[in-house]
N, C-alpha and C positions, 0 to 999 in steps of 0.2 A: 421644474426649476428647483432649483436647490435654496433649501434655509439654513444651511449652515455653514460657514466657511472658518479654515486656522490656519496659521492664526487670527488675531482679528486683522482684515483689511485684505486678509488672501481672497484670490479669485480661483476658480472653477480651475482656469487652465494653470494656476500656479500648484493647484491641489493635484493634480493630474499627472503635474512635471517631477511631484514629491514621491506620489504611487510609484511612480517607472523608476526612481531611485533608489526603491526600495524593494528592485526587480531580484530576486536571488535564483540564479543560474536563467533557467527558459521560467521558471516560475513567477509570472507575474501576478501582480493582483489588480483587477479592474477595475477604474476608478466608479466605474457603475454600481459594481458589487457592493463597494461600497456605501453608495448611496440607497442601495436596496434595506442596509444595514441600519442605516443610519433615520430612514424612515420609518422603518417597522419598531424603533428602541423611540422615537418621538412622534409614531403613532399621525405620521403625517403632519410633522411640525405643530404639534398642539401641547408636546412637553417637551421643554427645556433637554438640552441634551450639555449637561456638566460634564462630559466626555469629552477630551481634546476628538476631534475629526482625526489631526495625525493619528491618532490612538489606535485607531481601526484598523487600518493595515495589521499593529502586531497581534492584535485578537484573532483576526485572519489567520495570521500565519501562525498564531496555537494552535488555532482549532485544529486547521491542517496538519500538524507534527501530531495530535492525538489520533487523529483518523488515518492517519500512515502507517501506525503503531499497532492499531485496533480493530481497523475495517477492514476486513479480505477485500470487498473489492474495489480498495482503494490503492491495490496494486497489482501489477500482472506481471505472471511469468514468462520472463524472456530467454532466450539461447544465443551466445556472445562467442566468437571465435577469436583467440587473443594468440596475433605469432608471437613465437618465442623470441624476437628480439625484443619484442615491449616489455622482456619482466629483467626488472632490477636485483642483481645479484651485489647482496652484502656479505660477507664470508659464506656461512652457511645458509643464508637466508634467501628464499626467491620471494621477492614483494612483487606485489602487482597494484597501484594505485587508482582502484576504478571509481569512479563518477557518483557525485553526491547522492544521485536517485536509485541507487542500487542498494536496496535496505535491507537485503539478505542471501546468502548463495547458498544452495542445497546440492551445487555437485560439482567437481571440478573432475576432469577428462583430460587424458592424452591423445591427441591425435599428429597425425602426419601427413605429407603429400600425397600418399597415396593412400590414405585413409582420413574419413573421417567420419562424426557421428552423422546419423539422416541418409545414407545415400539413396537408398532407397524413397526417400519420400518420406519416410515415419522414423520419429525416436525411437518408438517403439514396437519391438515386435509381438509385444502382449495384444495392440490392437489387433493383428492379424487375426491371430489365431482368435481371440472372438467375435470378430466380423466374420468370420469363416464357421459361427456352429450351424449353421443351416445345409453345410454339407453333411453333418452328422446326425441328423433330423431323418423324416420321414423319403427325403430328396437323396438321401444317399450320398457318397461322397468317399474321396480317398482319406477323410480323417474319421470316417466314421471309424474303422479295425479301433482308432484311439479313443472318442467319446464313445461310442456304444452305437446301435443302430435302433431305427423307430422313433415313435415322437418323443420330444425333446433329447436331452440327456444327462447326463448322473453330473451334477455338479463337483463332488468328490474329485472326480476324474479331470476336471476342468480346473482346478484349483490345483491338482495335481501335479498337471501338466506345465500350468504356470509358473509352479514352483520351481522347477525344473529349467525351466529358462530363467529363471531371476537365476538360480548357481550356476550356469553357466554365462551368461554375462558376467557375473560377479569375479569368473575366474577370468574370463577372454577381455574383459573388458572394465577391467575394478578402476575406482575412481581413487584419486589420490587423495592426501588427506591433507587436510589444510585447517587454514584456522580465517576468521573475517570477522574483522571490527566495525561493527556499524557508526559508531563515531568519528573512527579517523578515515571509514573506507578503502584502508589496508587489508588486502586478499596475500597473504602468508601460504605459499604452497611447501608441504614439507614432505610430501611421498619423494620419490627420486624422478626427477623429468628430465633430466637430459639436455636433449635438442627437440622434443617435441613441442610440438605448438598445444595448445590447450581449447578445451571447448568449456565455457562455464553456463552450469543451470541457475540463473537467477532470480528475483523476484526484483522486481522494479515497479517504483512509485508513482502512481498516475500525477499528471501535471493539475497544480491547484485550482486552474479552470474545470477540469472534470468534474472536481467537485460540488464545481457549482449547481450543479443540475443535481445533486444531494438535497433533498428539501431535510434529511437530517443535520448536514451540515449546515446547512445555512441555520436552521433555528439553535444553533451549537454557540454560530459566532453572535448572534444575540442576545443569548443568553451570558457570554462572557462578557457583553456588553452590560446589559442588566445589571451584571454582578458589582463590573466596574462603577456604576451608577450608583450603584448602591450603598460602596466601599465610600466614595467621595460625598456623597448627600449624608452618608452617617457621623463623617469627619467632620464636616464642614454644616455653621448654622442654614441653609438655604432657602429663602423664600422667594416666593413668585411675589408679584405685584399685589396693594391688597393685604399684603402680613399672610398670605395663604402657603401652608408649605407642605411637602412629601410627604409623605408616608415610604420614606428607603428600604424598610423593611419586607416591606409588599411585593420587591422588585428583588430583593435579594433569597425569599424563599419563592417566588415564583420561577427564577433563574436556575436554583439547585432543585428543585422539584424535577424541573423537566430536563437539567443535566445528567439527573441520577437515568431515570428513564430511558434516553437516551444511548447510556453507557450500557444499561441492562440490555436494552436492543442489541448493544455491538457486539457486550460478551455473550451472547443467546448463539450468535450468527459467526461466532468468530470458529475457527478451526482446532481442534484440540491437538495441544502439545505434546499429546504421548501414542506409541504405537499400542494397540489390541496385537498380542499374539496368543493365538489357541492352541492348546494344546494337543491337537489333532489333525486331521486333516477332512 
């Protein structure tokens, strides 16, 4: 059972009706979630929560735009086939207007009817060929003449090889150049397209229920509760019954304490922005 309702006089199912209003796209936020929320900051109703209840949903949905931004995998990459009549042609410009959960594109492709990327099965032909070193191993094989024969083989060779197929894709199969605004979710393609239809490599945003099962997140959005707690009990004289009162302070470094943490976690694990090239092979 719940102890706290907003505003005063709201009930359960009016608070519930509010959550779903404040649904943005398939993203909902559970009204559960947040009583999960709203328990653990009042420690099972035994501190006062000077937090509006509406409040919680927008803590939620920060926490979530930080973890979208910060956590790998708090998004997964998807492959999107977009025909050429969906892209908006303004003089020279080909817009393509895609979908709020699309928080980044790493490749845009031409394809046609009687082409496209995957036919085979796989994006890529790099897997083949090293699912295939065990025919250049001790087992013999028609790629051994190319890795070497006996056990294992020369990595050299193997990296070699690979490279070899990145310049030839590169030339058979180059991706066009574009530009993509995470803000507006305007995809700008400026290579030459034509009439070809497009294949995009995206990365897309898990829905904010996934995150639920985060025990990072969830002590994320507490912690911006805390803070919130914190900001309003500093502001404001606040006593409990008795003349007894807060200690704000308590709640506001224990909040940034375990935020900092947190974020240390996410930049540890996050993916680095720059390529390694060596100067050899």
């Amino acid at each position: 059972m719940s102890c706290v309702t907003t505003p005063t006089g709201t009930t359960s199912q009016q608070m519930e009706e509010y959550v779903k209003a404040k649904a943005q796209l398939e993203d909902q936020i559970d009204y559960q979630f947040i009583q999960r929320v709203i328990q653990e900051l009042t420690q099972s109703c035994a501190l006062p929560l000077p937090v509006p209840a509406a409040a919680i949903p927008n803590l939620i949905l920060q926490a979530a735009g930080f973890f979208w931004q910060n956590d790998d995998a708090a998004s997964e990459e998807r492959w999107f086939c977009l025909p050429n009549a969906n892209i908006n042609r303004y003089g020279g410009n080909n817009l393509v207007q895609l979908p709020q959960q699309i928080i980044a594109v790493s490749g845009v492709f031409k394809t046609s009817d009687s082409y496209s990327l995957g036919t085979m099965g796989d994006f890529s032909i790099e897997r083949i060929i090293m699912n295939n070193t065990a025919l250049a191993s001790n087992l013999g094989g028609s790629m051994s003449s190319v890795f070497g024969s006996g056990a294992g083989f020369t990595l050299t060779d193997v990296v070699g090889g690979l490279y070899e197929i990145s310049t030839y894709k590169a030339m058979l199969q180059a991706p066009l150049t574009y530009e993509y605004n995470m803000f507006t979710n305007t995809l700008d393609v400026l290579g030459a397209l034509g009439s070809s239809n497009l294949m995009l490599d995206t990365f897309k945003r898990c829905k904010i229920q996934d995150l639920y099962k985060n025990y990072y997140f969830f002590r994320y959005c507490v912690d911006l509760g805390m803070r919130s707690m914190a900001t309003i009990l500093g502001t404001f004289e606040y006593k409990l019954p008795g003349g007894i009162t807060l200690n704000y302070a308590r709640f506001d470094e224990k909040a940034e304490n375990e935020m900092e943490k947190i974020e240390d976690i996410l930049n540890k694990n996050h993916s680095p922005s720059y390529i390694f090239t060596s100067n050899s092979i």
